[in-house]
N, CA, C and O of each residue as an XYZ file, in Angstrom:
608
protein
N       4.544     29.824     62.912
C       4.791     28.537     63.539
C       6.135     27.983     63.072
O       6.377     27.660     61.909
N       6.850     27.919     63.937
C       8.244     27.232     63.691
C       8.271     25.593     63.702
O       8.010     24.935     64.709
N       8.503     25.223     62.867
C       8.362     23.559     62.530
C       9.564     22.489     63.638
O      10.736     22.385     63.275
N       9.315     22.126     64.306
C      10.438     21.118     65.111
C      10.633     19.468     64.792
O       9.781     18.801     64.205
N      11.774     19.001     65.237
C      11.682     17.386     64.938
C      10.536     16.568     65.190
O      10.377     16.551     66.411
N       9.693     15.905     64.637
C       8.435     14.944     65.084
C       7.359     15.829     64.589
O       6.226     15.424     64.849
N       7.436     16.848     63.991
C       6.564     17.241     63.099
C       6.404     16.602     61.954
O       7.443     16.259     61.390
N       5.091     16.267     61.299
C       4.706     16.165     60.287
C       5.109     17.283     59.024
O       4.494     18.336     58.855
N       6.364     16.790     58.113
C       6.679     18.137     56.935
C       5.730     17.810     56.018
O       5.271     16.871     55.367
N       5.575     19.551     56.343
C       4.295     19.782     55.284
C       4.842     19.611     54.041
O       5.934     20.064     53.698
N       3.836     18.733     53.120
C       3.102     18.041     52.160
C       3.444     19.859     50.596
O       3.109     21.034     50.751
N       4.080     19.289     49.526
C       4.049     20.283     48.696
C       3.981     19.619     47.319
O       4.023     18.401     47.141
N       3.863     20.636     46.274
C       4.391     20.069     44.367
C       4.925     21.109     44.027
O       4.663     22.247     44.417
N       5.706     20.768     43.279
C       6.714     21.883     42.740
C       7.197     21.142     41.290
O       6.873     20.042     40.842
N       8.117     22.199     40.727
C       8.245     22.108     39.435
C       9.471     21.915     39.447
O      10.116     22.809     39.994
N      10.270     20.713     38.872
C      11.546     20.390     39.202
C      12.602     21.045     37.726
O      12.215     21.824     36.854
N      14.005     20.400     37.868
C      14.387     21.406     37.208
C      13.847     21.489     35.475
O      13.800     22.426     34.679
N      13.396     19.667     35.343
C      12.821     19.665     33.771
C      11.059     19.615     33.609
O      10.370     18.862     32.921
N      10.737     20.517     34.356
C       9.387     21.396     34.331
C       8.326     20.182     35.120
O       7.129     20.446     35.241
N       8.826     19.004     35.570
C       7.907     17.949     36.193
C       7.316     18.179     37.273
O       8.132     18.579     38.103
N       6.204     18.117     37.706
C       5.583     18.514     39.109
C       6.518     17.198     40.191
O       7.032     16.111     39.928
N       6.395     17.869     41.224
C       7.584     16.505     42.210
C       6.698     17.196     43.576
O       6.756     18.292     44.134
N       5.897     16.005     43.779
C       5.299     16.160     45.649
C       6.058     15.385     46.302
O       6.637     14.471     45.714
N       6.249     15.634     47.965
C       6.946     15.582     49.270
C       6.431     13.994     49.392
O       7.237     13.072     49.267
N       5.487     13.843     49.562
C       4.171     12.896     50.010
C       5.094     11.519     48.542
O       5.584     10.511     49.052
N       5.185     11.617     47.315
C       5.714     10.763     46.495
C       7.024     10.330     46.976
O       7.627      9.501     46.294
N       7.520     10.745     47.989
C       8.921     10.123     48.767
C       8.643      9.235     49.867
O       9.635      8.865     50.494
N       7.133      8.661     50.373
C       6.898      8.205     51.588
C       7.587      6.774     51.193
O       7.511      5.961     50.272
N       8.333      6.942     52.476
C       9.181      5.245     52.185
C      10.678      5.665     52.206
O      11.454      4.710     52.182
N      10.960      6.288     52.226
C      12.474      7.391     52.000
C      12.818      8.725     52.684
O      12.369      9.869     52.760
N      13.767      8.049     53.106
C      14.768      9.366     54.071
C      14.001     10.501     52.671
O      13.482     10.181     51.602
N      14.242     11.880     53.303
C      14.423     12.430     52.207
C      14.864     13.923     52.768
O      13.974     14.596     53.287
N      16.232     14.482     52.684
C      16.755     15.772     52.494
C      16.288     16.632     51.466
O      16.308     16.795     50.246
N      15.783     17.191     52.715
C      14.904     18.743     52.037
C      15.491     19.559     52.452
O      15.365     20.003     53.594
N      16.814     20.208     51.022
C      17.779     21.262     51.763
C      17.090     22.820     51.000
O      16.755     22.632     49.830
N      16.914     23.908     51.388
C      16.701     25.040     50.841
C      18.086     25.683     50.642
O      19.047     25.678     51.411
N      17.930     26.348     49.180
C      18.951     27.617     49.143
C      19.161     28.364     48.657
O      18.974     28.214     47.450
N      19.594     29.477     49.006
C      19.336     30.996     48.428
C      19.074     31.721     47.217
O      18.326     32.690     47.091
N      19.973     30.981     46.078
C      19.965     31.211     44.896
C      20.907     30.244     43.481
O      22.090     29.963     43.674
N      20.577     30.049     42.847
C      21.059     29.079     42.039
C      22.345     29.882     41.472
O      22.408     31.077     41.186
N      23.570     28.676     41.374
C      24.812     29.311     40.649
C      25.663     30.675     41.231
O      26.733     31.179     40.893
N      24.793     30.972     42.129
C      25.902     31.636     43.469
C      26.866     30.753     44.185
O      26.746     29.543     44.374
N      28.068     31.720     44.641
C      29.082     30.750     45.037
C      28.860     29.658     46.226
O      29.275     28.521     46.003
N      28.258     29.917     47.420
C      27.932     28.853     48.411
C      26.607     28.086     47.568
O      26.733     26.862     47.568
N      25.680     28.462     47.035
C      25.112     27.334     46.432
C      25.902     25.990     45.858
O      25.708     24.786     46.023
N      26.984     26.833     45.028
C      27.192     25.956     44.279
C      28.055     24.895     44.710
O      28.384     23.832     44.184
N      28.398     25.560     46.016
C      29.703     24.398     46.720
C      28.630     23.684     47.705
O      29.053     22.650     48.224
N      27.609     23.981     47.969
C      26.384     23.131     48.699
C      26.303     21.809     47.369
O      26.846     20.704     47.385
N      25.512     22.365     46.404
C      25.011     21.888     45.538
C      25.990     20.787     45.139
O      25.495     19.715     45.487
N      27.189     20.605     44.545
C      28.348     20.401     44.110
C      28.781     19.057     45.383
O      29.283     17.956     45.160
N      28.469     19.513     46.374
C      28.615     18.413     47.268
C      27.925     17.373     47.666
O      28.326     16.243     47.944
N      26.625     17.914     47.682
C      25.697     16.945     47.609
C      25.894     15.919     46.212
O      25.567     14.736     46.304
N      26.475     16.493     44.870
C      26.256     15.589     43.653
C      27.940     14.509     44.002
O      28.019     13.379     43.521
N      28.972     15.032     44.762
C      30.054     14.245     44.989
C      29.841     12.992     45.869
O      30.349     11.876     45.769
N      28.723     13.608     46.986
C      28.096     12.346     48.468
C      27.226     11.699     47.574
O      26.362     11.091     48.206
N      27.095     11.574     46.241
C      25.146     10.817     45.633
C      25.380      9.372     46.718
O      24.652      8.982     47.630
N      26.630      8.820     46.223
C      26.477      7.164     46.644
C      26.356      7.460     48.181
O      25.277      7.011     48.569
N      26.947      7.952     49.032
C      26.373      8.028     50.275
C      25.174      8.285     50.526
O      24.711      7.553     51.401
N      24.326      9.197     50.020
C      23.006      9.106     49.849
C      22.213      7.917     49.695
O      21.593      7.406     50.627
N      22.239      7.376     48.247
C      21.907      6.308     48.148
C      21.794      5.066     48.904
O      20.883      4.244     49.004
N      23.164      5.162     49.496
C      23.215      4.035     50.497
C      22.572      3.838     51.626
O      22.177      2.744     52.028
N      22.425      5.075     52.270
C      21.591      6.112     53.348
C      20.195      5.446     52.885
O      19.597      4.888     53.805
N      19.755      5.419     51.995
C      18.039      5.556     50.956
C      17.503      6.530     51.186
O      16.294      6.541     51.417
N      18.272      7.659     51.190
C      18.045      8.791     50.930
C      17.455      9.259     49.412
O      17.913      8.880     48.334
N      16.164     10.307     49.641
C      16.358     11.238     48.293
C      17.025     12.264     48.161
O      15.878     12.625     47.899
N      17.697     13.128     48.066
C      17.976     14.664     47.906
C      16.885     16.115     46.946
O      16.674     15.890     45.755
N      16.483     17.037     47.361
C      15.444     17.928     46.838
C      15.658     18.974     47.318
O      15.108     19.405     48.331
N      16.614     19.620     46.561
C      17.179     20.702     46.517
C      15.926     21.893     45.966
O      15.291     21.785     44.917
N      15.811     22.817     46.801
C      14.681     24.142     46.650
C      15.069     25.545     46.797
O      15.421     26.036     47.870
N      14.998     26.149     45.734
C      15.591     27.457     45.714
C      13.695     28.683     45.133
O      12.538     28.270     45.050
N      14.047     29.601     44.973
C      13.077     30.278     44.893
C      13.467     31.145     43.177
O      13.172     32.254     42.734
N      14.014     30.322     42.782
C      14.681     30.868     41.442
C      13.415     30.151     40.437
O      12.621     29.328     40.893
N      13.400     30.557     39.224
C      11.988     29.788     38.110
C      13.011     28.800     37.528
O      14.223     28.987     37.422
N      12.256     27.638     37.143
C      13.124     26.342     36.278
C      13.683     26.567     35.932
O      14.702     25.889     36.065
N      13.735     27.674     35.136
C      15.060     27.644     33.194
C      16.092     28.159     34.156
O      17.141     28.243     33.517
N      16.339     28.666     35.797
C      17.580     28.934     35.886
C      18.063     28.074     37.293
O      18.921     28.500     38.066
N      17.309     26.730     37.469
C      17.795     25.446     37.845
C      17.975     24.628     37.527
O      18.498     23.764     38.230
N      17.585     24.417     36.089
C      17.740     23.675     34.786
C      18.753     24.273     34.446
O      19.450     23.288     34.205
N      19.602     25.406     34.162
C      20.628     25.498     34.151
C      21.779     25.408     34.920
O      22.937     25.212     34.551
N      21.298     25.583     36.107
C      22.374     25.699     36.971
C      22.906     24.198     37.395
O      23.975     23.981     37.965
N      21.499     22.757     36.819
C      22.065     21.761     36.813
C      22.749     20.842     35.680
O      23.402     19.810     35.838
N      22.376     21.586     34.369
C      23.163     21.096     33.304
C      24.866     21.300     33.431
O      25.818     20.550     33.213
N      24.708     22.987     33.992
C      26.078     23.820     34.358
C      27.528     22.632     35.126
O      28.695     22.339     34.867
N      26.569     22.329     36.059
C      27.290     21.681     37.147
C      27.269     19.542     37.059
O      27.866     18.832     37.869
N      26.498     19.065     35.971
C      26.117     17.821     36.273
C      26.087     17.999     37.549
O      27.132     18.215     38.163
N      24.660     17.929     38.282
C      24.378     18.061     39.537
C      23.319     16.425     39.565
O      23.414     15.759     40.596
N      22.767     16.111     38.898
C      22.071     14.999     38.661
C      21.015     14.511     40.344
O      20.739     13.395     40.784
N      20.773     15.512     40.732
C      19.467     15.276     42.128
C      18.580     16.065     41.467
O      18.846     16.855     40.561
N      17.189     15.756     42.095
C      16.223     16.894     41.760
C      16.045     18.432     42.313
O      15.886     18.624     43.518
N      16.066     19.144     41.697
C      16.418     20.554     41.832
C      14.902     21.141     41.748
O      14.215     21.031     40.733
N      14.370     21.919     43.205
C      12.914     22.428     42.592
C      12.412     23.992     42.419
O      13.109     24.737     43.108
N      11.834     24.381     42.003
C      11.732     25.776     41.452
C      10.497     26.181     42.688
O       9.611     25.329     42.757
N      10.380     27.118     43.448
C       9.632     27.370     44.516
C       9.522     28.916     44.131
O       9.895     29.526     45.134
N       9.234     29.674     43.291
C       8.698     30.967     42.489
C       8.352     31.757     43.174
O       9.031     32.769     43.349
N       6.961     31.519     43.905
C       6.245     31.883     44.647
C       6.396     32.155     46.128
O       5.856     32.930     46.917
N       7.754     30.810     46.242
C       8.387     30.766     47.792
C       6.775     30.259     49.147
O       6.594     30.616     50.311
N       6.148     29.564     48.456
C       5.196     29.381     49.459
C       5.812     27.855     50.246
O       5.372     27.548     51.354
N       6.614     27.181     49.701
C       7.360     25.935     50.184
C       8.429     26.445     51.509
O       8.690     26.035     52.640
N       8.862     27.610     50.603
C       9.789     28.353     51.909
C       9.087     28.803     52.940
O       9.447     28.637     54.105
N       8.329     29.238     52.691
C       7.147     30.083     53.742
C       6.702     28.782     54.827
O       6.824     28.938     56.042
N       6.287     27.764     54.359
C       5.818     26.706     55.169
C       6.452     26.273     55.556
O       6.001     25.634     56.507
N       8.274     26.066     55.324
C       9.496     25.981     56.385
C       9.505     26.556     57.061
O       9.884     26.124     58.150
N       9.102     27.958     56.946
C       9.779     28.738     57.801
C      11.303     29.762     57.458
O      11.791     30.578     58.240
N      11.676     29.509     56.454
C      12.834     29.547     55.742
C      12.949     30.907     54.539
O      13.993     31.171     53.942
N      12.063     31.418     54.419
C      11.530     32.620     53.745
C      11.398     33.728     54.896
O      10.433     33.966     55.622
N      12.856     34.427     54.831
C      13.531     35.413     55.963
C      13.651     36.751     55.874
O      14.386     36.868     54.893
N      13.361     38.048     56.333
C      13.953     38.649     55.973
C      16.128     38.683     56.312
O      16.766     38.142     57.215
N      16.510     39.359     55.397
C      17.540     39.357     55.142
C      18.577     40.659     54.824
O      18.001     41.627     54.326
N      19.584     40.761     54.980
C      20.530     42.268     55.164
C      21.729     41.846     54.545
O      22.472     40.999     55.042
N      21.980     42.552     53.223
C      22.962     42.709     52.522
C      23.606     44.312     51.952
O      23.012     45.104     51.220
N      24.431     44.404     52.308
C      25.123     45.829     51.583
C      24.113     46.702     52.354
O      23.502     47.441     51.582
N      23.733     46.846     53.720
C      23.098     48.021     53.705
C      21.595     47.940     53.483
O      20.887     48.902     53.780
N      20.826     46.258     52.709
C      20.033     46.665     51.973
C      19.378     45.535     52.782
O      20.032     44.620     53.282
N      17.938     45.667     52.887
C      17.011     44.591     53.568
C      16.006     44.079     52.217
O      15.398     44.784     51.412
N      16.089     42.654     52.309
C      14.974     42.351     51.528
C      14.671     40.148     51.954
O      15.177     39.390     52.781
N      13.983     40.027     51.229
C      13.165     38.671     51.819
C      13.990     37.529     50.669
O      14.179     37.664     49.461
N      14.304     36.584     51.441
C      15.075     35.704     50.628
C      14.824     34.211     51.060
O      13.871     34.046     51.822
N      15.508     33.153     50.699
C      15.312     31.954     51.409
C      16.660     31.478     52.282
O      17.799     31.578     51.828
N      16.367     30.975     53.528
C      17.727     30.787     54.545
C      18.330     29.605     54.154
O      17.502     28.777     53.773
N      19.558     29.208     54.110
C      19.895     28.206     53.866
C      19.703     27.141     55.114
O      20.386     27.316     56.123
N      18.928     26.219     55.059
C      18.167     25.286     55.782
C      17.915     23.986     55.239
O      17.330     23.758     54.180
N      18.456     23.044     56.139
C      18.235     21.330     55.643
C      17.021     20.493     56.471
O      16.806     20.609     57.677
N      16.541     19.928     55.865
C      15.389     19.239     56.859
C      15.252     17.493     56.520
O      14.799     16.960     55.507
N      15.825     16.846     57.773
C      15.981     15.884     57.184
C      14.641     15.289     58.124
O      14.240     15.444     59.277
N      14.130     14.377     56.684
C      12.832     13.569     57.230
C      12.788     12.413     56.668
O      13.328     12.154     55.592
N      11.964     11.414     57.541
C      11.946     10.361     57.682
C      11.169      9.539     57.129
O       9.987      9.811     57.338
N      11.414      8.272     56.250
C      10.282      7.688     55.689
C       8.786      7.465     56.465
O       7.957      6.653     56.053
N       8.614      8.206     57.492
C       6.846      8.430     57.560
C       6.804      9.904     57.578
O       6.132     10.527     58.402
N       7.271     10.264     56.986
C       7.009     12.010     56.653
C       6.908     12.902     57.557
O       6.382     14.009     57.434
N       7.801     12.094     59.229
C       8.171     13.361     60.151
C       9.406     14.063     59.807
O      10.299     13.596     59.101
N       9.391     15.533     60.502
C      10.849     15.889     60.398
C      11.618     14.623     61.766
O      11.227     13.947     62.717
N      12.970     14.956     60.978
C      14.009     14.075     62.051
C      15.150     15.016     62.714
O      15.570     14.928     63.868
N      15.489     15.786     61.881
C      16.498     16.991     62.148
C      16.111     17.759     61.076
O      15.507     17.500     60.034
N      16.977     19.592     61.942
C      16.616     20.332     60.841
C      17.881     21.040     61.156
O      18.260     20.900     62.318
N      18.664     21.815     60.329
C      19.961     22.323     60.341
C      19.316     23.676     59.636
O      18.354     23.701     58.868
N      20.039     24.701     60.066
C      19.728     26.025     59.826
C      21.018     26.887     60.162
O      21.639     27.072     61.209
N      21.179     27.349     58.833
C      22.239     27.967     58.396
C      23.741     27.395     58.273
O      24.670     27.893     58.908
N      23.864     26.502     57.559
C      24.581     25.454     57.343
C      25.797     25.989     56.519
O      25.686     26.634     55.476
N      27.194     25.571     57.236
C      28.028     26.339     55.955
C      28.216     25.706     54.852
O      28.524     24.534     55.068
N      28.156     26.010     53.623
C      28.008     25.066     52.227
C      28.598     24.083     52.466
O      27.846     23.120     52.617
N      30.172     23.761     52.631
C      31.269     23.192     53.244
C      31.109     21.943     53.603
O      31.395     20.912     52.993
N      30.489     22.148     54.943
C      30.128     21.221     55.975
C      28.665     20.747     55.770
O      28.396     19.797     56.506
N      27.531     21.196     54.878
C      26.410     20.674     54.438
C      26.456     19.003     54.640
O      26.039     18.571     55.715
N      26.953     18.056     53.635
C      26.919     16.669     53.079
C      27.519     15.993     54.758
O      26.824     15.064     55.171
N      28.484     16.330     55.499
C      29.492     15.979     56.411
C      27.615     15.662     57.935
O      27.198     14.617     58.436
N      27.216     16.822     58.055
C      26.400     16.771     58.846
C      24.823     16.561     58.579
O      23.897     16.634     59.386
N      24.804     16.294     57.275
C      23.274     15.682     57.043
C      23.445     14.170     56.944
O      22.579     13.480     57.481
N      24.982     13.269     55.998
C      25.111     12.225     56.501
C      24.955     11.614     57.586
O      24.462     10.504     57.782
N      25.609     12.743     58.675
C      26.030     11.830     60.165
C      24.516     11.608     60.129
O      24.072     10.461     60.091
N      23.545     12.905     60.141
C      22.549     12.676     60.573
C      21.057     11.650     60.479
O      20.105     11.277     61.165
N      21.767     11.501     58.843
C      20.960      9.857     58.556
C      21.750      8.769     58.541
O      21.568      7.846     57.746
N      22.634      8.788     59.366
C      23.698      8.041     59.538
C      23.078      6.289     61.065
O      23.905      5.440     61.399
């Protein structure tokens, strides 16, 4: 099932980068950007990541949250946000069942080589916990430029 705008985003807990459980459902009342991405401290992560921590006050202003989800375990999103002062919540999805319920848990082709990863995908939703937009395959770059407009 592919998730569309005016869907209800499914409801999760996860383990953020300083081991805290963080549910979807504890944001009701708040924009909240739910961006997925591939891997922590890789180069387009980090210029995703990196941008989102330069836009915070646009966020804020927005009343936006930001919840950044990678499929990496804590101790290496906990690093990758000490690394960077990234200062949003960063969540550890291990298991990738958060990705899976995006939709966003892909197979994937590198070097020749096929294997299952997470797509880089933004989902922006709305303080009653529909989706509002969803961006899929976003260039790191242009990430912050087109999730603003979009809670704009």
């Amino acid at each position: 099932m592919q998730l569309k705008p005016g869907d209800r985003a499914p409801d999760f807990t996860l383990p953020d980068q300083h081991g805290t459980e963080v549910s979807l459902s504890g944001f009701r009342g708040k924009a909240v950007v739910l961006y997925f991405y591939p891997r922590a401290s890789t180069p387009g992560c980090t210029t995703q990541a990196c941008g989102v921590r330069d836009h915070r006050a646009d966020y804020e202003k927005a009343n936006a949250v930001v919840l950044g989800v990678s499929p990496d375990p804590v101790k290496a999103v906990a690093k990758f946000d000490a690394k960077h002062g990234l200062g949003f919540t960063l969540l550890a999805d291990e298991s990738h069942q958060v990705c899976e319920a995006y939709g966003v848990w892909v197979e994937k082709s590198r070097y020749g080589r096929t294997y299952m990863g997470a797509q880089r995908s933004t989902f922006v939703i709305g303080p009653d916990g529909r989706i509002e937009k969803i961006l899929r395959s976003v260039k790191p770059a242009e990430h912050d430029a087109l999730v603003l407009s979009a809670l704009g």
